[in-house]
Backbone as a chain_set.jsonl record, in Angstrom:
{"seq": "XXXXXXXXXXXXXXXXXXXXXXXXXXXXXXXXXXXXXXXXXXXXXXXXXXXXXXXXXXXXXXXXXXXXXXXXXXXXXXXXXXXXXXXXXXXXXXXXXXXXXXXXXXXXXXXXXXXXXXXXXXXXXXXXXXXXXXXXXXXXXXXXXXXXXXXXXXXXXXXXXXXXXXXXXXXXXXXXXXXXXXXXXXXXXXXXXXXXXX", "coords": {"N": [[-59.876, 183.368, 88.599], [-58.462, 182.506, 90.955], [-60.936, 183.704, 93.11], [-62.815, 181.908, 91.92], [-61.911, 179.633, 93.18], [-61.447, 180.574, 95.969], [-64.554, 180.954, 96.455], [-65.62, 178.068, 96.159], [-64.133, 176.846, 97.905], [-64.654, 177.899, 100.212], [-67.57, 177.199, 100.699], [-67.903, 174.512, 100.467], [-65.998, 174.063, 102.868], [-67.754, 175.74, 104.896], [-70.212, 174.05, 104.537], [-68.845, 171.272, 105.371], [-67.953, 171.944, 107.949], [-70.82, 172.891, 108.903], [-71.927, 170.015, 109.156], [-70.872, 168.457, 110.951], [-72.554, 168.068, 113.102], [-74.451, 166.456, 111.781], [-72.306, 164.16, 110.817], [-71.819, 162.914, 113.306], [-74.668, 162.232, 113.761], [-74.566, 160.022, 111.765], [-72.634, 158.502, 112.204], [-73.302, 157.47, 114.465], [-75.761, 156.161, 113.138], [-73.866, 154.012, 111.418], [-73.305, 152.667, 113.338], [-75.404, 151.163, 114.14], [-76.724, 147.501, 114.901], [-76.909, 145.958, 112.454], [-77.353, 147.447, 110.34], [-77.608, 148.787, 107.023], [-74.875, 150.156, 105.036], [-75.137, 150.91, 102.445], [-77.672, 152.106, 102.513], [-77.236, 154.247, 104.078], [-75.819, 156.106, 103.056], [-77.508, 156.598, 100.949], [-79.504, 157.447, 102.173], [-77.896, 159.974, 103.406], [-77.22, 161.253, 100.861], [-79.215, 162.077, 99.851], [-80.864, 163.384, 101.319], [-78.628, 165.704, 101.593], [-78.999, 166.705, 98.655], [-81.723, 167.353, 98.67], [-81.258, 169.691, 100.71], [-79.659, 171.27, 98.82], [-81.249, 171.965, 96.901], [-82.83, 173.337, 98.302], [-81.387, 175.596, 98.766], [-80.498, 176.24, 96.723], [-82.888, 177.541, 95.079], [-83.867, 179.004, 96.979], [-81.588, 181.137, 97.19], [-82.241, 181.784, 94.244], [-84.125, 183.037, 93.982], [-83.647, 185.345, 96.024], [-81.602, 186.512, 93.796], [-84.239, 188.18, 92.936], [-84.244, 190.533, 94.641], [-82.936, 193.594, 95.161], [-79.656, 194.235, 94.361], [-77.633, 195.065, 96.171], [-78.934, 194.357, 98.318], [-78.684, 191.942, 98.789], [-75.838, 191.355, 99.928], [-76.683, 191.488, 102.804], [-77.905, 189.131, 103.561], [-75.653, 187.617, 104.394], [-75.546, 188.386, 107.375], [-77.045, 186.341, 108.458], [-76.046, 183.708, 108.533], [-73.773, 184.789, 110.183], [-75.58, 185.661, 112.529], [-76.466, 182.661, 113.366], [-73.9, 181.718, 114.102], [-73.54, 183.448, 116.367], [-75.044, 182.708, 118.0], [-74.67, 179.912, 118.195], [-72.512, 180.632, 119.634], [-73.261, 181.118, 122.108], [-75.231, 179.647, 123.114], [-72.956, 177.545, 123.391], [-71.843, 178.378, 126.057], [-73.463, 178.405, 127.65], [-73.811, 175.603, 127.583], [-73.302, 172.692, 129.903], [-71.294, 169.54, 129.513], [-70.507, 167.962, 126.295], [-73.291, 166.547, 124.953], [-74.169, 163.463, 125.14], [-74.543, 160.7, 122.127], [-77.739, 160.206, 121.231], [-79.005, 157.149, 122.968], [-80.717, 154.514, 121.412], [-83.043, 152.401, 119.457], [-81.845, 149.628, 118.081], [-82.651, 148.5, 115.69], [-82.29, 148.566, 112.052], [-82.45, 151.478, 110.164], [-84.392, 152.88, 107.607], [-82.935, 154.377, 104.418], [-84.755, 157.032, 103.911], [-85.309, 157.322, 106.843], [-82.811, 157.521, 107.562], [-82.372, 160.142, 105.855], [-84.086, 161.976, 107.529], [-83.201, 162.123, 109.844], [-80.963, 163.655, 109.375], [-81.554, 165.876, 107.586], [-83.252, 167.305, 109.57], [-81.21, 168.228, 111.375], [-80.138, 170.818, 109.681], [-80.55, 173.058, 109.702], [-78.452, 174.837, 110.406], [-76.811, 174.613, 108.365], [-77.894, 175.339, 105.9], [-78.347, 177.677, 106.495], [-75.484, 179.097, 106.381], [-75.018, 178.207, 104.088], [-76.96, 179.504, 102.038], [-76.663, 182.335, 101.598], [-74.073, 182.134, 100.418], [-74.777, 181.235, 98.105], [-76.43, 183.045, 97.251], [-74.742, 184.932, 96.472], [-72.882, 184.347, 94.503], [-71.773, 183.595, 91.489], [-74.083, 182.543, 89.006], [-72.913, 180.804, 86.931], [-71.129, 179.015, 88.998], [-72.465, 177.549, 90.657], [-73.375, 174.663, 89.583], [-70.661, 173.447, 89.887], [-69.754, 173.785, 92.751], [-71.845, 172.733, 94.002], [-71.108, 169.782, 93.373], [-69.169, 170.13, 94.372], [-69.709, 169.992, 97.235], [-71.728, 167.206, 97.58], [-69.301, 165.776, 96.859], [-68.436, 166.101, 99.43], [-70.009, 165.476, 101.178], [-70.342, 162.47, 100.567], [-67.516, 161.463, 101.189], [-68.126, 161.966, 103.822], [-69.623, 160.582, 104.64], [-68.153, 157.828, 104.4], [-66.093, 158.531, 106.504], [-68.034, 158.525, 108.287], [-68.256, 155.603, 108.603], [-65.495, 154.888, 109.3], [-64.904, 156.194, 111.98], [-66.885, 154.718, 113.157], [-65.867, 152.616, 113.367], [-63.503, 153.033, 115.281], [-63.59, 153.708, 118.341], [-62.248, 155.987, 119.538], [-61.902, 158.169, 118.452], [-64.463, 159.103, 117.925], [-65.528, 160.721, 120.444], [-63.391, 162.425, 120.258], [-64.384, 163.984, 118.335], [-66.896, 165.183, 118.582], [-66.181, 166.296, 120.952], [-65.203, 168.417, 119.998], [-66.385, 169.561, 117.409], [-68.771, 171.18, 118.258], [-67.516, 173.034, 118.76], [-65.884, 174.488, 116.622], [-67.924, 175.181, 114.874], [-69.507, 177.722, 115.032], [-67.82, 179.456, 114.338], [-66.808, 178.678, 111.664], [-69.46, 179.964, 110.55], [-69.417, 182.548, 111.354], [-67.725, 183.369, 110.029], [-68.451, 182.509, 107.298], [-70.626, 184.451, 107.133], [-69.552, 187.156, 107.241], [-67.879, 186.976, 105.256], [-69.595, 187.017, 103.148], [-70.856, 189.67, 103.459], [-69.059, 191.126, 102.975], [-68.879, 191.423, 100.3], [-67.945, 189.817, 97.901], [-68.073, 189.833, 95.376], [-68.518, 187.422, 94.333], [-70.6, 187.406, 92.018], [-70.097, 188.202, 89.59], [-68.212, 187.139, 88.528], [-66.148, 185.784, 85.656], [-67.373, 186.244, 81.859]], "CA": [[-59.824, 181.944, 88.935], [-58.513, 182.417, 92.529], [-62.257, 183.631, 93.686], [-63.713, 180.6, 91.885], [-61.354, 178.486, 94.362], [-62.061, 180.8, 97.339], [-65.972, 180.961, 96.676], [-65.711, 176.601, 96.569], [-63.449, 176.289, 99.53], [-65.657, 178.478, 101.239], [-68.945, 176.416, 100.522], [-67.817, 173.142, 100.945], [-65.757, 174.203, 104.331], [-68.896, 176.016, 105.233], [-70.707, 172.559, 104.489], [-68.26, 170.494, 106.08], [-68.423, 172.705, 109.557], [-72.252, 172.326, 109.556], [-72.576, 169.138, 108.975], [-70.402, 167.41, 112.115], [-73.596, 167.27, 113.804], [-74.973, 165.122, 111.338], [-71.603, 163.096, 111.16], [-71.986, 162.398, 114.459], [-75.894, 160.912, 113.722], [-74.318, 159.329, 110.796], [-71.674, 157.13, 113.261], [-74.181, 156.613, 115.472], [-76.447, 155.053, 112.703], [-73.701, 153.551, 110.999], [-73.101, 151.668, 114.339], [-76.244, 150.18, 114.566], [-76.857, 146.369, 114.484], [-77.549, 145.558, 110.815], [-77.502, 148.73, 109.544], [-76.677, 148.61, 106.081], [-73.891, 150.969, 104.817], [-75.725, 151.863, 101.165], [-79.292, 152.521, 103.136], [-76.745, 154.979, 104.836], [-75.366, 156.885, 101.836], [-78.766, 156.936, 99.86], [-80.334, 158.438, 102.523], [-77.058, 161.012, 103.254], [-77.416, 161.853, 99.336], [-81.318, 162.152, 99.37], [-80.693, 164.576, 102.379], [-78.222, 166.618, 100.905], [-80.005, 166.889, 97.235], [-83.005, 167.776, 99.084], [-80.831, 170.808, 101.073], [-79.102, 171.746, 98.176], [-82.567, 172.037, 95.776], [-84.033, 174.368, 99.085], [-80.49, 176.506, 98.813], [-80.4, 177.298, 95.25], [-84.038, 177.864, 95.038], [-83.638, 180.346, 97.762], [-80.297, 182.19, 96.324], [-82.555, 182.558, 93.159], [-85.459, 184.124, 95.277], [-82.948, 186.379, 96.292], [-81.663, 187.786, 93.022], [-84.617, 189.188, 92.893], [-83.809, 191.554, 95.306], [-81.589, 194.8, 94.547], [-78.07, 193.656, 94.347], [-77.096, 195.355, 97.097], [-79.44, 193.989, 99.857], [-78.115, 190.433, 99.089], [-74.793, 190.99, 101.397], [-77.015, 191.743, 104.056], [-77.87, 187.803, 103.999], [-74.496, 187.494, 105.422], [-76.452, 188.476, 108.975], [-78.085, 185.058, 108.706], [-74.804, 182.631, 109.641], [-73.244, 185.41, 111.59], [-76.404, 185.348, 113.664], [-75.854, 181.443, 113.56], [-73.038, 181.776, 114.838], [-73.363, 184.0, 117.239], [-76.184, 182.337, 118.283], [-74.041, 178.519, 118.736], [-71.663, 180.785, 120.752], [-74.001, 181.848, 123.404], [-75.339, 177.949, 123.716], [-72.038, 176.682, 124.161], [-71.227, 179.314, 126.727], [-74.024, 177.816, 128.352], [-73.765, 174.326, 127.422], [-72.373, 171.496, 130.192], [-70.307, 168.993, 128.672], [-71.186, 167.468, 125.736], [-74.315, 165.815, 125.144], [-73.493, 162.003, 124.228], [-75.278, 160.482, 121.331], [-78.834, 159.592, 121.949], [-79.536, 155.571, 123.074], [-81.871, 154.387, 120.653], [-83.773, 151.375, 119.71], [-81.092, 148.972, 117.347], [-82.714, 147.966, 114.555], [-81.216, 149.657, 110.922], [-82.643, 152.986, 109.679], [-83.886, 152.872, 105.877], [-82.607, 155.776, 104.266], [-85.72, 158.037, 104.335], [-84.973, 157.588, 108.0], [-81.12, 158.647, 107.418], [-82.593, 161.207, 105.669], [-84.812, 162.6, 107.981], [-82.452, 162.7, 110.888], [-80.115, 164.584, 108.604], [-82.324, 167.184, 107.663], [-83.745, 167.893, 110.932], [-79.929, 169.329, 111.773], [-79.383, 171.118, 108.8], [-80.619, 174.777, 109.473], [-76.992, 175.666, 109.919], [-75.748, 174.366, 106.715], [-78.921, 176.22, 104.943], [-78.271, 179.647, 106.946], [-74.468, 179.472, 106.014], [-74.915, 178.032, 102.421], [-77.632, 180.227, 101.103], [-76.167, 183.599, 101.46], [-73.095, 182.264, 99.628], [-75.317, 181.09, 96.783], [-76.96, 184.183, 96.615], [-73.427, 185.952, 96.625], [-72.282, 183.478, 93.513], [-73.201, 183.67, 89.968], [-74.524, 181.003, 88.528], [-72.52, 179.357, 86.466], [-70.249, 178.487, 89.433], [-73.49, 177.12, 91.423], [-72.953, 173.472, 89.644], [-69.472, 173.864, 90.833], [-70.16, 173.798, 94.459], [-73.056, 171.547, 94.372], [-70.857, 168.584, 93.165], [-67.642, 169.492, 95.64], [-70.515, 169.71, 98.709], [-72.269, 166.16, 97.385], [-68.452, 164.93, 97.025], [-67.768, 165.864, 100.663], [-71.381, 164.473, 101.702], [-70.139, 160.996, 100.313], [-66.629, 161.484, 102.258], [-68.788, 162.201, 105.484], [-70.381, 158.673, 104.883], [-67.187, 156.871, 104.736], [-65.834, 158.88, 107.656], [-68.811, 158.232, 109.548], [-67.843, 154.203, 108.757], [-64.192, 154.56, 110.201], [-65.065, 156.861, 112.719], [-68.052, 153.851, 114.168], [-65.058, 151.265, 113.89], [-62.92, 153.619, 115.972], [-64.821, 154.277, 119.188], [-61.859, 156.807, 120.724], [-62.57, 159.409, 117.477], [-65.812, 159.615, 118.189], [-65.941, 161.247, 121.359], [-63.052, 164.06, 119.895], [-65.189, 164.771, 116.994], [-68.181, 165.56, 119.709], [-65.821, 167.602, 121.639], [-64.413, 169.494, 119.018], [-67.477, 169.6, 116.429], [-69.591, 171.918, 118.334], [-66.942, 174.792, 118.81], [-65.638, 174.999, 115.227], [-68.474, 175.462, 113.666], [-70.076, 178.989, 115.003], [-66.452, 180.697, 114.25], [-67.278, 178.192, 110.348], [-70.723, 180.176, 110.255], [-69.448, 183.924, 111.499], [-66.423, 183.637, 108.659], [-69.124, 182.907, 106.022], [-71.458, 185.519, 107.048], [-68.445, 188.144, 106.984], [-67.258, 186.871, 103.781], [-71.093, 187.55, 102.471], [-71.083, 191.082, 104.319], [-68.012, 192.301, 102.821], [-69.49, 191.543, 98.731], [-66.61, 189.623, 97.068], [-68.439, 190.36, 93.814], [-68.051, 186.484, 93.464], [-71.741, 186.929, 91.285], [-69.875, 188.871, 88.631], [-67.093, 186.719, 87.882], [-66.27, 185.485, 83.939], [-67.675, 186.807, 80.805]], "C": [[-59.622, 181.744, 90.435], [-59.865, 182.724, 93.213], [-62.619, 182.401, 93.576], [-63.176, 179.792, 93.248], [-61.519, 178.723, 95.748], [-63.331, 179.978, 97.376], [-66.206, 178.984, 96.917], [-65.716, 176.129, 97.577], [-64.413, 176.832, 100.513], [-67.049, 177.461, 101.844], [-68.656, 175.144, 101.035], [-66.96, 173.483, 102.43], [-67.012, 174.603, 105.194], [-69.693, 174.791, 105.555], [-70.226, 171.701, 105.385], [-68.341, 170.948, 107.904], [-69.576, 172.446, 109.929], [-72.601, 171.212, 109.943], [-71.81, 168.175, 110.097], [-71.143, 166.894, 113.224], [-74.037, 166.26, 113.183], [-73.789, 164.105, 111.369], [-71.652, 162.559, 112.449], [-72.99, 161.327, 114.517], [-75.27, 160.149, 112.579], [-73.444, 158.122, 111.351], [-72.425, 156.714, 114.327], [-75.724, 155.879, 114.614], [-75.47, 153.749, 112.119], [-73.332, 152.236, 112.105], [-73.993, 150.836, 114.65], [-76.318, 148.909, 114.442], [-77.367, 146.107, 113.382], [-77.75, 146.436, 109.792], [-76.812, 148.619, 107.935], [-76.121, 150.143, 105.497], [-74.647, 151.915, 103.435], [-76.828, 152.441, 101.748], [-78.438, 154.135, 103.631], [-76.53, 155.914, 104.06], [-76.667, 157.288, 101.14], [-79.433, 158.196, 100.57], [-79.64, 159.881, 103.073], [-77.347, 162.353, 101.749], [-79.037, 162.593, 99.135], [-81.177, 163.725, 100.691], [-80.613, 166.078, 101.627], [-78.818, 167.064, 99.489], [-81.135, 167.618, 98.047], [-82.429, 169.326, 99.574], [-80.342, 171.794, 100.219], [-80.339, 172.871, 97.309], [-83.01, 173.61, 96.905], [-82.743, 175.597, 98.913], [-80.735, 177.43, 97.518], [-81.983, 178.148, 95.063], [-84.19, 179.028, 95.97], [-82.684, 181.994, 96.984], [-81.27, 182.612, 95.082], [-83.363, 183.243, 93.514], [-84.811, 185.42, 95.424], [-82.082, 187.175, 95.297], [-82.433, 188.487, 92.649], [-84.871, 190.385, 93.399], [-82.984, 192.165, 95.031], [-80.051, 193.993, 94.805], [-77.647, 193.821, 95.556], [-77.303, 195.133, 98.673], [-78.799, 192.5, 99.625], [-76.764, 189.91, 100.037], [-75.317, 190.919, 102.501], [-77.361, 190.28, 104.49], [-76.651, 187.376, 105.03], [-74.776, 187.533, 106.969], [-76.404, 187.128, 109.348], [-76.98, 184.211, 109.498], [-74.404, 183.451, 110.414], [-74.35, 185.375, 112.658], [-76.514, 183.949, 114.223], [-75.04, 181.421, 114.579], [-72.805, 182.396, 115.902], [-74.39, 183.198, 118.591], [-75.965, 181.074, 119.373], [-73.227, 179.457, 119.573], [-71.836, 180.981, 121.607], [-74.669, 180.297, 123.546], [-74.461, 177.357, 123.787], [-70.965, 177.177, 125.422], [-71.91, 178.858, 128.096], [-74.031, 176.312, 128.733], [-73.023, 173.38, 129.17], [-72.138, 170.61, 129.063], [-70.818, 168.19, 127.613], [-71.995, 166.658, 125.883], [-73.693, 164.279, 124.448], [-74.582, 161.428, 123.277], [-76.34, 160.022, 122.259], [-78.819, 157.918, 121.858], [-80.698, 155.726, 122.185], [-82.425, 153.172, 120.302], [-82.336, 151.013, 118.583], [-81.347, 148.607, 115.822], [-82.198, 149.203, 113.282], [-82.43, 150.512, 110.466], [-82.387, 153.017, 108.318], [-83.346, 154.631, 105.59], [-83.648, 156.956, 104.497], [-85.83, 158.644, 105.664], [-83.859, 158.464, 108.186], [-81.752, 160.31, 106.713], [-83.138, 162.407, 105.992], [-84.048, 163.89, 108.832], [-81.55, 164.127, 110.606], [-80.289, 166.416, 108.421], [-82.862, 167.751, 108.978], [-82.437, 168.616, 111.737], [-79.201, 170.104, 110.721], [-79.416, 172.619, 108.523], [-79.522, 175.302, 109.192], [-76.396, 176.129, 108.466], [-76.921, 175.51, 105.961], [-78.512, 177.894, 105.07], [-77.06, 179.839, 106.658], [-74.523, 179.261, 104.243], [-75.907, 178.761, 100.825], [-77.436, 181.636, 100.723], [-74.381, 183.783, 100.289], [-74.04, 181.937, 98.439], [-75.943, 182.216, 95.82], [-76.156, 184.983, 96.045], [-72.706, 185.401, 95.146], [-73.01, 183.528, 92.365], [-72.97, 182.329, 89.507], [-74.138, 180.014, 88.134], [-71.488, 178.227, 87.523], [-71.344, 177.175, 90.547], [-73.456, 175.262, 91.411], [-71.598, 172.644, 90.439], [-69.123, 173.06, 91.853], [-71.314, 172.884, 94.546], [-72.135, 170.017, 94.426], [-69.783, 168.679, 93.949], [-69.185, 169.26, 96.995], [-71.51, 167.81, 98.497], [-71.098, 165.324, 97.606], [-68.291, 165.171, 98.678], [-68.948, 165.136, 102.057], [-70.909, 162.58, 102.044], [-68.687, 160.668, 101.305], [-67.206, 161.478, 103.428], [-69.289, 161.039, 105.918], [-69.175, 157.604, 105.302], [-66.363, 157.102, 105.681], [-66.6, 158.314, 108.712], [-68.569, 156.398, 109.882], [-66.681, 154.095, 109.342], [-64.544, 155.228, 111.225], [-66.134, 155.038, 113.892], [-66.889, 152.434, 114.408], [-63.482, 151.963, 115.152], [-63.044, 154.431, 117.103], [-63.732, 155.614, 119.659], [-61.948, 157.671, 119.636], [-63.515, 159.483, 117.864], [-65.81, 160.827, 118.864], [-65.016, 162.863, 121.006], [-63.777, 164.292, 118.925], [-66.38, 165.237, 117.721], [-67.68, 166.578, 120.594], [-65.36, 168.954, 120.88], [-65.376, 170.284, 118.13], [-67.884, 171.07, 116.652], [-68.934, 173.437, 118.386], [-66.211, 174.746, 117.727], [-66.704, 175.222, 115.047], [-69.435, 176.696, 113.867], [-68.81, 179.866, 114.797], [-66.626, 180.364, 112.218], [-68.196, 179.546, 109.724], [-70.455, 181.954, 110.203], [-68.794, 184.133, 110.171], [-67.271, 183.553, 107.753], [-69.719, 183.922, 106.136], [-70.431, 186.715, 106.819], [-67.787, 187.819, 105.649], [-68.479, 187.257, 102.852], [-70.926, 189.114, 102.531], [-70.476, 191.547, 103.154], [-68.055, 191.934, 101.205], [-67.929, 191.098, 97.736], [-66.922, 189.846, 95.512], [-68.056, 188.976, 92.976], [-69.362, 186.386, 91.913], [-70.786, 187.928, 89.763], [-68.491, 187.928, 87.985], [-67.359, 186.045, 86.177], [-66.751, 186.643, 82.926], [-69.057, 187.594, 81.42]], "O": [[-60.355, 181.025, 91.115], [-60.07, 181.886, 94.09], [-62.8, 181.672, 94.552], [-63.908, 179.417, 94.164], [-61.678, 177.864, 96.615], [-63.479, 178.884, 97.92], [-66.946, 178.624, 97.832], [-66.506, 175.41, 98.19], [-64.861, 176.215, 101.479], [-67.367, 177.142, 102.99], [-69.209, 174.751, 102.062], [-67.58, 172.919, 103.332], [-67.32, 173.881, 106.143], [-69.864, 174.478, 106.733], [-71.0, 171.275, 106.241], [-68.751, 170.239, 108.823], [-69.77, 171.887, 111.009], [-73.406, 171.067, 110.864], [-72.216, 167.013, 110.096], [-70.898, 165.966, 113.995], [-74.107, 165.169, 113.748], [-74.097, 163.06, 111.943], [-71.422, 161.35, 112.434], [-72.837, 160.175, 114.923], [-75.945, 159.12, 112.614], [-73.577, 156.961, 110.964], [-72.194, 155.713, 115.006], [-76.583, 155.245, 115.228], [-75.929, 152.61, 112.205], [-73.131, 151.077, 111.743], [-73.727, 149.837, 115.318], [-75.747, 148.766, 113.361], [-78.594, 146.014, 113.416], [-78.2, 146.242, 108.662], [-75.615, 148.389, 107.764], [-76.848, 151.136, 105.519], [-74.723, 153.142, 103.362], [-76.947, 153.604, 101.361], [-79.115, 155.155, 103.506], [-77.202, 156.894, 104.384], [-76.756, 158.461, 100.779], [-79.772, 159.297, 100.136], [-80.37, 160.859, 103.237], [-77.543, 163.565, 101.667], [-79.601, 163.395, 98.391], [-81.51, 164.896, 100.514], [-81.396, 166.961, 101.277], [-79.122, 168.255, 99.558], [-81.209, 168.808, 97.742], [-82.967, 170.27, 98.996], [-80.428, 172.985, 100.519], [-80.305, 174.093, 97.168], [-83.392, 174.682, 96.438], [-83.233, 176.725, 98.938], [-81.003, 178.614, 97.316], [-82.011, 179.371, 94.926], [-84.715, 180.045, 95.518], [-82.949, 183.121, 96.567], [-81.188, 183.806, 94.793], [-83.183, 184.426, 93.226], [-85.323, 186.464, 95.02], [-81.739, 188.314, 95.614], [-82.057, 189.484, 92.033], [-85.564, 191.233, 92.836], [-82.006, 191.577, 94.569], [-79.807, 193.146, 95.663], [-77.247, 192.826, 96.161], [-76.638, 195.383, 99.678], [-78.393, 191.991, 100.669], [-76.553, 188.837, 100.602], [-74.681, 190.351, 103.389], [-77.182, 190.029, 105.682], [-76.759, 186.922, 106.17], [-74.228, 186.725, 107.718], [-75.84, 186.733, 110.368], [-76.957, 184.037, 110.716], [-74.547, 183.113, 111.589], [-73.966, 185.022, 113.773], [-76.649, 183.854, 115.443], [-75.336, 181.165, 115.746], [-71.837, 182.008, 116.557], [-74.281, 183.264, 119.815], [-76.428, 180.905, 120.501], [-73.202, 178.919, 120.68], [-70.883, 181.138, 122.37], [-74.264, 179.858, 124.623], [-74.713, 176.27, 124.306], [-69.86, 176.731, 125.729], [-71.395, 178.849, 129.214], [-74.204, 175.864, 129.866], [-71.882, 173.801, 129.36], [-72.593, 170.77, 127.93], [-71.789, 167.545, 128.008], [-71.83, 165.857, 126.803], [-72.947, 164.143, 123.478], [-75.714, 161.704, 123.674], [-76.24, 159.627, 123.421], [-78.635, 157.399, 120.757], [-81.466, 156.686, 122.133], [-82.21, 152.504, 121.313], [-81.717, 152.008, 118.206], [-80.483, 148.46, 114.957], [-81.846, 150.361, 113.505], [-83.503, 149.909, 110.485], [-81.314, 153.099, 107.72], [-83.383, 155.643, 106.289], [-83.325, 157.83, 105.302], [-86.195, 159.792, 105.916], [-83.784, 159.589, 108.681], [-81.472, 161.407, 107.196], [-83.02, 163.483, 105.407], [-84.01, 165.12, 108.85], [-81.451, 165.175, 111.243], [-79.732, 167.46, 108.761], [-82.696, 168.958, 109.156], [-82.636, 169.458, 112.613], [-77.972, 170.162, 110.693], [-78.799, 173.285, 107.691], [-79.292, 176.015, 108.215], [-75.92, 177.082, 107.849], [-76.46, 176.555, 105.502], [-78.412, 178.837, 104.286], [-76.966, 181.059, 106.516], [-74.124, 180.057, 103.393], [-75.809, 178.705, 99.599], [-77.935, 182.114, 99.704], [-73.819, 184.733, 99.745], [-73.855, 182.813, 97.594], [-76.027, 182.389, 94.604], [-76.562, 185.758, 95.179], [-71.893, 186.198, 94.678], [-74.221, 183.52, 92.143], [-72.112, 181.449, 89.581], [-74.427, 178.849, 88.408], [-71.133, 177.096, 87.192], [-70.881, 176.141, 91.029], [-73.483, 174.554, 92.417], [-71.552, 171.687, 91.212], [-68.455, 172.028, 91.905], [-71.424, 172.302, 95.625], [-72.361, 169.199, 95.317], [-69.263, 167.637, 94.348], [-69.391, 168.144, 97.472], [-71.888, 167.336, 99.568], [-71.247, 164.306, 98.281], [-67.938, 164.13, 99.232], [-68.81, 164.627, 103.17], [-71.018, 161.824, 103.009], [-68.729, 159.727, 102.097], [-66.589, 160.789, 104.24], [-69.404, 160.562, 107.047], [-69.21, 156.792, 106.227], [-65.689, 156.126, 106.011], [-66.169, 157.778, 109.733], [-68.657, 155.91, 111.009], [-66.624, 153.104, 110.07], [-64.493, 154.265, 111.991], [-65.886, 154.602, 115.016], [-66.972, 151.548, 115.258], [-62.655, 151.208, 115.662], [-62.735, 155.623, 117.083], [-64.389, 156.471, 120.249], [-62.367, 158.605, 120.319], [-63.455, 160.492, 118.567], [-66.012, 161.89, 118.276], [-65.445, 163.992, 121.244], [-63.55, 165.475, 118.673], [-66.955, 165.994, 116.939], [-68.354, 167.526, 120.999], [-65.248, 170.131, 121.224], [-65.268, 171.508, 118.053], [-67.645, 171.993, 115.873], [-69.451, 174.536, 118.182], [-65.269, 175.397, 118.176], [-66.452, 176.422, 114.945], [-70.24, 176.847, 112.948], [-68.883, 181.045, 115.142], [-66.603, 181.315, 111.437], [-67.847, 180.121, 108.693], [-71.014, 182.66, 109.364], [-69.218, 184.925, 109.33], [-67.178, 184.532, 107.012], [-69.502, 184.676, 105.187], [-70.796, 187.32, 105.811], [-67.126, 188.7, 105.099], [-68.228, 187.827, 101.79], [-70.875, 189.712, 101.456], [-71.085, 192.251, 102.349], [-66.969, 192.243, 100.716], [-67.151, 191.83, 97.125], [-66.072, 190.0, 94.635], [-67.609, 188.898, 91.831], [-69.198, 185.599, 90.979], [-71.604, 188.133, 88.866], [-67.938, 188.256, 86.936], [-68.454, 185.877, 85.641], [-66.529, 187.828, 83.172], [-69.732, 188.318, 80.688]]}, "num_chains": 1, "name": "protein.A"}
C-alpha cells in the first residue's frame, strides 16, 4: 500500500512540477478581459485528457518491450531535466508573460496553449506509467485531472493577486528540472511498482 501512495505522489507531484508553465498561461488567460472561467477549465481538462490518452497509450507501447529495458525510460525526464538545468544556467531573468491581444480564448484555444508546453509533463509522466501496473493507472489519472482542476482555480486567485504571480515565475522554472531528474531516478532504480497486488 505504501508504493501505491509513493507511485501517486510521485505522478501527480511530477504533474504538478511540469505544469507551472502552463499555470502561468493559465493566469495570464484567466486575466484576460472577458475571459470566461468555464471556457478556461474545459479547455485545461480537454488538454490534460488529451496528455493523459498520449501517456498511457505510450506506457502500453512500452510493455511491449522486455521488462527490463523499461527503467531505462527513466533517461527521458532525467535528460529533461538536465536539459532545463543547462537553459536556466543560461537563462537572464525571467521571461514575463507574453502581451497579447485581449479578447477571451475558447477552450480549444486554452487547450492548445496548454499542450504546446507539455513535453515535460509527457517525458516525466510516461516512464512512470510504464513503471506502474495497470490497475493503479486509473488511480493516477483521476489524482493528476484532480490537480489539473486545482491548477484552474489557482490560476483564478493567483490573476486576482498580481504580487503571486511574479514568485510563481521566479520559482516555477527552477523546481521543476530537480521535479523531472527525481522521477527519472525513481524510474532508473525499478521500484517494481508494475508488480504490485495479486
Amino acid at each position: 500500500m505504501e508504493s501505491v501512495v509513493v507511485v501517486v505522489a510521485l505522478s501527480v507531484l511530477a504533474f504538478a512540477a511540469t505544469n507551472l508553465d502552463n499555470l502561468i498561461v493559465l493566469v495570464g488567460v484567466v486575466s484576460r478581459p472577458g475571459q470566461l472561467f468555464a471556457a478556461v477549465v474545459r479547455g485545461a481538462l480537454l488538454s490534460v485528457g488529451l496528455m493523459l490518452v498520449l501517456c498511457v497509450a505510450a506506457a502500453f507501447a512500452a510493455d511491449l518491450a522486455p521488462k527490463r529495458w523499461i527503467g531505462m525510460l527513466g533517461l527521458v525526464p532525467i535528460a529533461l531535466g538536465v536539459r532545463e538545468l543547462l537553459a536556466l544556467a543560461r537563462r537572464s531573468p525571467d521571461e514575463p508573460l507574453a502581451a497579447g491581444a485581449t479578447s477571451a480564448i475558447p477552450p480549444l484555444g486554452v487547450a492548445s496553449l496548454m499542450l504546446a508546453n507539455s513535453a515535460d509533463s509527457l517525458g516525466a509522466l510516461v516512464p512512470l506509467f510504464a513503471e506502474t501496473r495497470a490497475a493503479l493507472l486509473p488511480v493516477i489519472v483521476v489524482a493528476v485531472l484532480a490537480v489539473s482542476l486545482g491548477g484552474c482555480s489557482l490560476a483564478r486567485w493567483v490573476a486576482s493577486h498580481p504580487r503571486v504571480g511574479p514568485l510563481l515565475q521566479r520559482l516555477g522554472p527552477r523546481l521543476v528540472p530537480f521535479v523531472l531528474i527525481a522521477v527519472g531516478s525513481y524510474v532508473l532504480l525499478d521500484t517494481r511498482t508494475d508488480t504490485l497486488g495479486p
